[in-house]
C-alpha positions as CSV (number, residue, x, y, z in Angstrom):
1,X,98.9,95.6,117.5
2,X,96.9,93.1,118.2
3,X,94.1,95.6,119.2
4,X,94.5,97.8,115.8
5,X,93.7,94.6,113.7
6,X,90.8,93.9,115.7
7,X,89.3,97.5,115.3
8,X,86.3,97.5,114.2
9,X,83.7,98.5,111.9
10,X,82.7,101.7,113.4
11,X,86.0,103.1,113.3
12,X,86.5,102.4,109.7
13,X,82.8,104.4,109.0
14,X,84.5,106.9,111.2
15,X,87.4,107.1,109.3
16,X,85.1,107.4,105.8
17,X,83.3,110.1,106.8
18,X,86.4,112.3,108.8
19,X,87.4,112.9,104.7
20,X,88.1,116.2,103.4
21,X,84.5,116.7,102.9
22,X,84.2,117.1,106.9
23,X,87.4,119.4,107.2
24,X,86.4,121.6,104.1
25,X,82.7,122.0,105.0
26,X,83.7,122.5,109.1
27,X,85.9,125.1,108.2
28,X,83.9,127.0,106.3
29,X,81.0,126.5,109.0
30,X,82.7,128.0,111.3
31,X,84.8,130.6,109.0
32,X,81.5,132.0,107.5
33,X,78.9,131.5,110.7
34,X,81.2,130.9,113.4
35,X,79.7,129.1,116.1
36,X,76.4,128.9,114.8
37,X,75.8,125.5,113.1
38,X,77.2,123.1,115.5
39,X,73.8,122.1,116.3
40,X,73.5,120.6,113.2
41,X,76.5,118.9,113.5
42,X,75.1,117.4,116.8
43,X,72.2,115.8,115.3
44,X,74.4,114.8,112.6
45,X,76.4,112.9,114.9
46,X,73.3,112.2,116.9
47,X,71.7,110.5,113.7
48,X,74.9,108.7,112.4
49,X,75.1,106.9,115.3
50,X,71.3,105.8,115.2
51,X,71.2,105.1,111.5
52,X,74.7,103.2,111.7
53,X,73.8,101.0,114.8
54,X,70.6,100.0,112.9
55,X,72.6,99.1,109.8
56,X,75.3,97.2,112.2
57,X,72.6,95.3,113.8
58,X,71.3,93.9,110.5
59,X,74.6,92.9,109.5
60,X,75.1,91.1,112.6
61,X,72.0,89.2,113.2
62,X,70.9,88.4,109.4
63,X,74.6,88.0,108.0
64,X,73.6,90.2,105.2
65,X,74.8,93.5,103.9
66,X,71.8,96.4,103.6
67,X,72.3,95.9,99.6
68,X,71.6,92.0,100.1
69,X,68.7,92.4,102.3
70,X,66.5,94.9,99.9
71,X,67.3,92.3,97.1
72,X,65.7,89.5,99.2
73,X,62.9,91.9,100.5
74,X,61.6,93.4,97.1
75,X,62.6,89.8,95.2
76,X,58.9,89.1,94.8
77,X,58.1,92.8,94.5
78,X,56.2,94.5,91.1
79,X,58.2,97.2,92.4
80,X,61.5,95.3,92.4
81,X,63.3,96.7,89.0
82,X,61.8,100.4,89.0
83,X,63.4,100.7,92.9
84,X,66.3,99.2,92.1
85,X,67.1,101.1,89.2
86,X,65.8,104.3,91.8
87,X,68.4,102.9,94.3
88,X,71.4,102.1,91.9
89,X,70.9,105.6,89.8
90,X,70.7,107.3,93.2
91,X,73.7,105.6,94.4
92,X,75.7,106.2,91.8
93,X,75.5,109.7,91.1
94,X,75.7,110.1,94.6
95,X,79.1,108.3,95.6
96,X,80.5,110.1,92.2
97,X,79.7,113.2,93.7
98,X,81.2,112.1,96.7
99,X,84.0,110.9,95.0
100,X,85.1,113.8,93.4
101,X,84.7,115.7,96.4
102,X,87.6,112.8,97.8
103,X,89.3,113.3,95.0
104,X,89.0,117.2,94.7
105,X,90.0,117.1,98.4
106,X,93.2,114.6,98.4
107,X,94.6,117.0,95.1
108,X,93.7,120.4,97.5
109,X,95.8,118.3,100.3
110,X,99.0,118.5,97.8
111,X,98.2,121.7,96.4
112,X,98.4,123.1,100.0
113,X,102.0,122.2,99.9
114,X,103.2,122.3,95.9
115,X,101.0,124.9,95.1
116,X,97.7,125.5,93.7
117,X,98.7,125.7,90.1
118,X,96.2,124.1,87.7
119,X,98.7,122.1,86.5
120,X,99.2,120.5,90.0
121,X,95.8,120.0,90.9
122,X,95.0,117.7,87.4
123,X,98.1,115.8,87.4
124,X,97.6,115.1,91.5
125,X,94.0,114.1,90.8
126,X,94.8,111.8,88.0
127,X,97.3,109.9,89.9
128,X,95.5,109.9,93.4
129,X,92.6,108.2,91.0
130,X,95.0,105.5,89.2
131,X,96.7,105.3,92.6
132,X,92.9,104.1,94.3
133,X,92.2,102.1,91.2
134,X,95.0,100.3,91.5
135,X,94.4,99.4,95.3
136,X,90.6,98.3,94.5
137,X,91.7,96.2,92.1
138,X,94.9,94.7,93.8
139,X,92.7,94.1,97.0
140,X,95.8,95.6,99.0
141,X,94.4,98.8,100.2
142,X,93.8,96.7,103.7
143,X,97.6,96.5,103.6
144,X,98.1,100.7,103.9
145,X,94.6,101.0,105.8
146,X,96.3,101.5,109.1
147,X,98.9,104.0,107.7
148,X,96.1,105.9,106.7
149,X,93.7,105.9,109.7
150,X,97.0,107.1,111.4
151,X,97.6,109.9,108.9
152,X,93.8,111.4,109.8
153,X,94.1,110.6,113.6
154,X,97.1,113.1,113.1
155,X,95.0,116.0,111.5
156,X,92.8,115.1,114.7
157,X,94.8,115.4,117.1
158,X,96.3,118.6,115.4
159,X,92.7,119.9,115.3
160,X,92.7,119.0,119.5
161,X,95.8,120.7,120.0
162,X,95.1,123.7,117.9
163,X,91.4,124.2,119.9
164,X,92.9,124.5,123.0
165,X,95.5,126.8,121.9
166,X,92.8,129.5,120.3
167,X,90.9,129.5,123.2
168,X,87.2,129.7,122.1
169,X,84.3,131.2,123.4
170,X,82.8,128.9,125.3
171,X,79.6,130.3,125.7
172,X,78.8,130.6,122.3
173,X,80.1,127.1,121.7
174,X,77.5,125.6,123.8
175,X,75.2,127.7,122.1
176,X,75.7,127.2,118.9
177,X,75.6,123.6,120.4
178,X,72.4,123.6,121.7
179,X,70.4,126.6,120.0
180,X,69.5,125.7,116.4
181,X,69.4,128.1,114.2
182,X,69.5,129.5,110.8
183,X,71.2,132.7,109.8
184,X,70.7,134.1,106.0
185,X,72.6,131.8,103.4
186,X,73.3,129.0,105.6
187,X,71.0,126.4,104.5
188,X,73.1,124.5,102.1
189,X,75.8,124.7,104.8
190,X,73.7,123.0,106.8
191,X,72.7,120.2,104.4
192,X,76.6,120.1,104.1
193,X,77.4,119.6,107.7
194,X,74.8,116.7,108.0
195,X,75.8,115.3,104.7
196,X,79.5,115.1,105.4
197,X,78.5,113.4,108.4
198,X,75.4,111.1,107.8
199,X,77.0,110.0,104.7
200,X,74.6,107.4,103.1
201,X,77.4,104.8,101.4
202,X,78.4,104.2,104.4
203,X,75.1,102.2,105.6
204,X,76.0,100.1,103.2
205,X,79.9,99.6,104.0
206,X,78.6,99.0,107.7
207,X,76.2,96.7,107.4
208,X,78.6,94.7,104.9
209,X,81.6,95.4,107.3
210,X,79.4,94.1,110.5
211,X,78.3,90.6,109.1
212,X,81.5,90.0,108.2
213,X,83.3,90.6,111.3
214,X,80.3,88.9,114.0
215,X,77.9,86.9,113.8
216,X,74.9,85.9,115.6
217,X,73.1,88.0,117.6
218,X,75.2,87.4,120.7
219,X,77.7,90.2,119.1
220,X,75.3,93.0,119.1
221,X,76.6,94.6,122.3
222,X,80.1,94.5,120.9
223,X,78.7,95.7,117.5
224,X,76.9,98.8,119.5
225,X,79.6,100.1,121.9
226,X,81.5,100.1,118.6
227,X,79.2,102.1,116.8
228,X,78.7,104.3,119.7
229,X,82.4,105.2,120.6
230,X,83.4,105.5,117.1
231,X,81.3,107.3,115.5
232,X,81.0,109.4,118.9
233,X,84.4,110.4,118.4
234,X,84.5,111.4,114.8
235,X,81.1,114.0,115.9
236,X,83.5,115.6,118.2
237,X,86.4,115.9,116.0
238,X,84.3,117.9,113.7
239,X,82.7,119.8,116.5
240,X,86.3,120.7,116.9
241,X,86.7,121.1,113.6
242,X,84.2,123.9,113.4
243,X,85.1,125.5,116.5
244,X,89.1,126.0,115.7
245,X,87.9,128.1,113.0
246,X,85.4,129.9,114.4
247,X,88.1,131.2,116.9
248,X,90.9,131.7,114.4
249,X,89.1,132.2,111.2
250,X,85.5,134.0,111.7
251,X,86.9,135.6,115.1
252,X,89.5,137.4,112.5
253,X,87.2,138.4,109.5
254,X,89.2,136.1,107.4
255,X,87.4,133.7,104.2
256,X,88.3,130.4,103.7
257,X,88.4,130.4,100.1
258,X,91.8,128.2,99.4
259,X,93.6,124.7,101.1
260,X,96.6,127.7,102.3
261,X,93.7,129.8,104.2
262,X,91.8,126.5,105.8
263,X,95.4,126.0,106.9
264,X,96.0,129.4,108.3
265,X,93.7,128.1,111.7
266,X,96.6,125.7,112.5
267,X,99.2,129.0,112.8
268,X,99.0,129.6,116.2
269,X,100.2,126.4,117.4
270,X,102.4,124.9,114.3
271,X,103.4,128.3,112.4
272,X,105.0,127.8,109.2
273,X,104.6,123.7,109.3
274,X,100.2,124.9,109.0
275,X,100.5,124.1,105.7
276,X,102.4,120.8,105.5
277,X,100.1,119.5,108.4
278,X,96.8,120.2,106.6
279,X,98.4,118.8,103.4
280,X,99.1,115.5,104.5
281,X,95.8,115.4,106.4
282,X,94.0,116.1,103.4
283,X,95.9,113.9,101.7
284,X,94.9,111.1,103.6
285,X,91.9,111.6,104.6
286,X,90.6,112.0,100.8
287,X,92.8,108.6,99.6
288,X,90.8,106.5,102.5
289,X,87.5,108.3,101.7
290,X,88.4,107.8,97.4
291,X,89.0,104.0,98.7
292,X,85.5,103.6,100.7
293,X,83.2,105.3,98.8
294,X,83.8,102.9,95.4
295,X,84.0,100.5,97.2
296,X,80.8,101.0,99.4
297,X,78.8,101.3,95.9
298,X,80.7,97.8,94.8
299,X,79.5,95.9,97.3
300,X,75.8,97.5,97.8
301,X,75.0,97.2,93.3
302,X,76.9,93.7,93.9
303,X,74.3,92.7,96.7
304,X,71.5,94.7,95.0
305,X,71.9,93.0,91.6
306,X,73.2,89.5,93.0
307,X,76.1,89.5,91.4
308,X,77.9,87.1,93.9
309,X,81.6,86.8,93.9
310,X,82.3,89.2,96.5
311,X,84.7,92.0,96.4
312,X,87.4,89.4,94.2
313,X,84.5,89.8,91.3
314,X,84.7,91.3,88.1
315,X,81.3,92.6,88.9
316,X,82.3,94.4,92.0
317,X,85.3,95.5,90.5
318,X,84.1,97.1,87.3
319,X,81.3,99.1,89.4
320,X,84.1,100.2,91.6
321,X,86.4,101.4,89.4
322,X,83.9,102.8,87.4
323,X,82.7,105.5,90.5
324,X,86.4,106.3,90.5
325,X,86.4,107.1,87.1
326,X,82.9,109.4,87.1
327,X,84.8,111.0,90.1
328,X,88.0,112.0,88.2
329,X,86.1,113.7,85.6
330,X,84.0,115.5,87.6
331,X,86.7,116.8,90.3
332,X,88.3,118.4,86.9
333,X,85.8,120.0,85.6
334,X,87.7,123.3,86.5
335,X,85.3,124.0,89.6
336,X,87.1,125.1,92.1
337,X,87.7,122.2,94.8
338,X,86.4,123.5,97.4
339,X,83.2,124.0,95.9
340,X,83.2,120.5,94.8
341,X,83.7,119.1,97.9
342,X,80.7,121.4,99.6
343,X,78.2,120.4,96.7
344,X,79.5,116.7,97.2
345,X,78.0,116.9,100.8
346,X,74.7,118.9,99.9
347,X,74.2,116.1,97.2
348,X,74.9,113.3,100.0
349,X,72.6,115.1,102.3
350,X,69.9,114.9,99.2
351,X,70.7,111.1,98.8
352,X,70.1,110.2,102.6
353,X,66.6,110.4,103.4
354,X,66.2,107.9,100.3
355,X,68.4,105.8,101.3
356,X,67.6,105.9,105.2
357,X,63.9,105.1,104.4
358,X,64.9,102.0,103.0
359,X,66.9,101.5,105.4
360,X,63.9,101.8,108.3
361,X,61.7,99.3,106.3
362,X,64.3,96.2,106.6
363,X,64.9,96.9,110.3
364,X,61.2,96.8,110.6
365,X,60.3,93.8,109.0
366,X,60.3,90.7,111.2
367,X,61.0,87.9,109.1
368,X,64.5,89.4,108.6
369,X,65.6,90.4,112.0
370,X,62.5,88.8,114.3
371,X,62.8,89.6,117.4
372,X,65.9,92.4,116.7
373,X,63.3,94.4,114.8
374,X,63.2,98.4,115.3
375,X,61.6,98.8,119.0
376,X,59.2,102.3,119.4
377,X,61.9,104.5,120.7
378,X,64.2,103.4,117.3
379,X,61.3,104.2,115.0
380,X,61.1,107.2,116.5
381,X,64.4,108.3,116.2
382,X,65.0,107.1,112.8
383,X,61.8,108.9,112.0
384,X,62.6,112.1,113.4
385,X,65.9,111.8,111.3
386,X,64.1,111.0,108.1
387,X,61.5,114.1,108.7
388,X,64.8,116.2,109.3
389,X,66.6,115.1,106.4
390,X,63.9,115.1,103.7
391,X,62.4,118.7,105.0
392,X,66.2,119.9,104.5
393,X,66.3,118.4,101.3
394,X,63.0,120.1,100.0
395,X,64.3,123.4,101.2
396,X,67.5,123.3,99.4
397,X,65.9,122.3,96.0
398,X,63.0,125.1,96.6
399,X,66.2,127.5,97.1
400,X,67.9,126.0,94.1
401,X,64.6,126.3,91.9
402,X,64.2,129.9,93.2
């Protein structure tokens, strides 16, 4: 147990972005396109890791979150209010997004077992968000973190078991893998693949998470392998993800459209228990995500704004809460969850190059990090990400417009 406690920070970004977002957006990857799209879910993974290890590093060798550091870096800035208001706005309406998405997904989790009456979905949506309140403002959602994390390393290891069982085709798996392209109608699937997986908040969370669990630049190497494994892991559990339904799903004809048919691609190994399975890994894998996201945005306006106080603050607490509530009344809005939950993604995947860019400047800036500044081959990475992202994110409002 001793290990568990120690986990670190990578896992818990892991564990934010393996939310229902990532199950519901996978599935219908591979459900609609099959093997297609795992390229994107490659650099995805690709660019998580480089993004997050840049936002781990500044945690561990300035002791400052990524909200914290802008406020220092712009403090003398003309450009310090209108940015920050840019920032916070963008934040905001991004991680409410993204909540109801968590929520949307955590009520779809029950619905896949009680049923998907209206009636169920409302009243399972309203209590998941008092339930997530509650913990935010208690401070004891650390207490049931590990119950949690083990609840999604289930639906993990059923997605494992399940890919091996439906036999895929390799062939196109590797080149779906390593063959990028882009079939008719599958842009904003794209954007949803990379935004479920390079999910902006969680710079934020990371670099927060990081500089308070080493410090000193001596803890880098820890703070990378980390990062690395973690994250590494999660990119393969939605590769599998994507793959499981491409075999069962797209290999069949059959539509994801509902929680009881994304559960149908866990029949051929668990049968009449599909349903119950994907439930509770729904369940729990929106209730961590409906936890993180708020709280992500509580401490990044908290560190933004200088609010001080830390997570024990009203500040923090009323920010927090208040993403929770924008979330609720969006997830009900009678849109279907599913759909939520995509457009949750494509608006995360609209959010990150703003967010990564800002991101890029404090890591190059040597009177924050000195000599742990951005080296060439970093830039270039982060870069390449950025260009990715934001041409992505001009091609789906061009679509959108059109």
């Amino acid at each position: 147990m001793a290990r568990i406690r120690d986990i670190g920070p990578g896992a818990l970004v892991t564990a934010a972005f393996i939310g229902p977002g990532t199950v519901t957006a996978c599935t219908l990857a591979g459900a609609d396109f099959g093997y297609t799209l795992l390229w994107a879910l490659a650099f995805a993974t690709i660019a998580t890791i480089v993004l997050q290890e840049m936002a781990a590093r500044l945690g561990v060798v300035t002791g400052r979150g990524l909200g914290e550091t802008l406020a220092v870096l712009l403090e003398n800035s003309l450009w310090r209010w209108p940015l920050v208001l840019l920032i916070g706005v963008a934040l905001f309406a991004g991680n409410a997004a993204y909540e109801a998405g968590n929520l949307a997904g955590a009520a779809l989790g029950v619905a896949a077992v009680a049923g998907d009456a209206p009636a169920v979905f409302t009243a399972s949506v309203v209590t998941i968000s008092i339930f997530a309140a509650a913990l935010l403002l208690s401070g004891s959602y650390r207490a049931i973190e590990r119950v949690l994390l083990a609840l999604v390393a289930i639906m993990a290891l059923a997605f494992v078991a399940t890919f091996a069982i439906v036999r895929p085709d390799f062939g196109a798996l590797l080149g779906g893998l390593f063959t990028p392209a882009l079939p008719d109608g599958a842009l904003l699937t794209v954007i949803a693949l990379i935004g479920t997986t390079v999910v902006p908040y969680n710079l934020f969370l990371h670099s927060t998470a990081a500089s308070r669990k080493w410090s000193g630049a001596e803890n880098l190497s820890a703070a990378r392998a980390d990062t690395v494994i973690a994250i590494g892991l999660g990119g393969l559990i939605a590769i599998l993800i994507v793959s499981t339904a491409a075999a069962s799903l797209f290999a069949s004809g059959l539509e994801a459209t509902s929680a009881a048919d994304m559960a149908s691609q866990f029949q051929p190994l668990f049968g009449s228990y599909s349903a119950y399975l994907l439930g509770i890994g729904l369940f729990a894998a929106g209730l961590t995500s409906a936890i993180t996201a708020p709280l992500a945005t509580g401490y990044a306006m908290s560190e933004i704004l200088k609010l001080g106080g830390g997570d024990g603050s009203r500040a923090f607490r009323a920010i927090a809460v208040s993403v929770i509530v924008i979330g609720a009344a969006l997830s009900l809005t009678g849109i279907r969850p599913i759909e939520i939950i995509v457009a949750a993604q494509i608006a995360n995947g609209l959010l990150l190059p703003l967010i990564a860019a800002f991101l890029l400047y404090a890591l190059n800036q040597k009177q924050v990090l000195g000599r742990y500044v951005n080296g060439p081959l970093a830039n270039v990475l982060s870069v390449g990400v950025l260009l990715v992202a934001s041409g992505l994110g001009v091609r789906s409002i061009v679509f959108a417009l059109g």
